[in-house]
Every structure is written in structure tokens, then in C-alpha cells.
N, C-alpha and C positions, 0 to 999 in steps of 0.2 A: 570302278577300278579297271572292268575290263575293256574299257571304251580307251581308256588312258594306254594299256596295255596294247591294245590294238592299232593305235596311232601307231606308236613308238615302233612295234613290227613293219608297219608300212613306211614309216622315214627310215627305218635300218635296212630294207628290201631298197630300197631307190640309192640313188649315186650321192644324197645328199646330206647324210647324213652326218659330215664334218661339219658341211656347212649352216647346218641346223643347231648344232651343239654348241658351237661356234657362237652364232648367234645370238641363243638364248644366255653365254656367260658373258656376252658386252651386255644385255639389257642388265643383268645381275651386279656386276661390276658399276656401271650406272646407279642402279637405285642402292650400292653399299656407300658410294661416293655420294649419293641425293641422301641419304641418311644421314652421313658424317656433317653434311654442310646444314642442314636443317640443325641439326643437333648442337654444333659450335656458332654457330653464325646468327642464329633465331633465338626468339624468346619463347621457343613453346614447349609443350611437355616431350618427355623421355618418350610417349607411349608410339608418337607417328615415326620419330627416326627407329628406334627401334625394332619397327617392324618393315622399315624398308630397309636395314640395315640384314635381319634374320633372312627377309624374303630376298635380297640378295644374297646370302651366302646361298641358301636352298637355290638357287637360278644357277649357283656354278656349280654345286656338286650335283644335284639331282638328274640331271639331261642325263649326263654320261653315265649315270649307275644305271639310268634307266635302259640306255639300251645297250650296252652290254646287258644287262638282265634279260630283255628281249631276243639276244641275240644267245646266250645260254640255254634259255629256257621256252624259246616262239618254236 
């Protein structure tokens, strides 16, 4: 966790850190959109969209708790 924590310090210290946040909630957004379409579109089980649907919510909220948390608390 403290490796995690320490990233997040180092993107909040540098100019990029919109663009980083940013980032990571298209990939999130992506795989909640790549979950929905497996999900209605496919014949396979609830368990694969389901967790690229979760792992996409976590892709948009998570970045920006994180560092504001770093930026609070680094």
C-alpha cells in the first residue's frame, strides 16, 4: 500500500496529474461499457462482465480519492 501511496504522491507533485485521472476514468468507462456489451450482447456468464463492470466503476472513483488522499495526508 505504501508503494501505491507513493506513486500517487509523485503524480500529484508533477503538472499531470488531471491528466492522469483523466486517463485512468476513459479506461474505466471503457471496461463499464466492455462489461455491459459482454453482458447483453454474449452468451456467457454474469461473473466476467461483472467484474469489468465493478473494476470499472473502481477506475472512476478510485484515482481521484486517491490523490486527494495524497494530497491531504503526503
Amino acid at each position: 500500500m505504501d508503494e501505491v501511496l507513493e506513486l500517487a504522491d509523485v503524480v500529484a507533485d508533477s503538472e499531470l496529474e488531471g491528466l492522469f485521472v483523466w486517463l485512468l476514468r476513459l479506461v474505466g468507462l471503457l471496461a463499464i461499457l466492455g462489461g455491459l456489451g459482454l453482458w447483453l450482447l454474449t452468451d456467457i456468464s454474469l461473473l466476467v462482465p461483472l467484474a469489468l463492470i465493478v473494476g470499472g466503476i473502481a477506475l472512476l472513483v478510485v484515482p481521484g480519492l486517491l490523490l486527494k488522499f495524497a494530497e491531504l495526508f503526503g
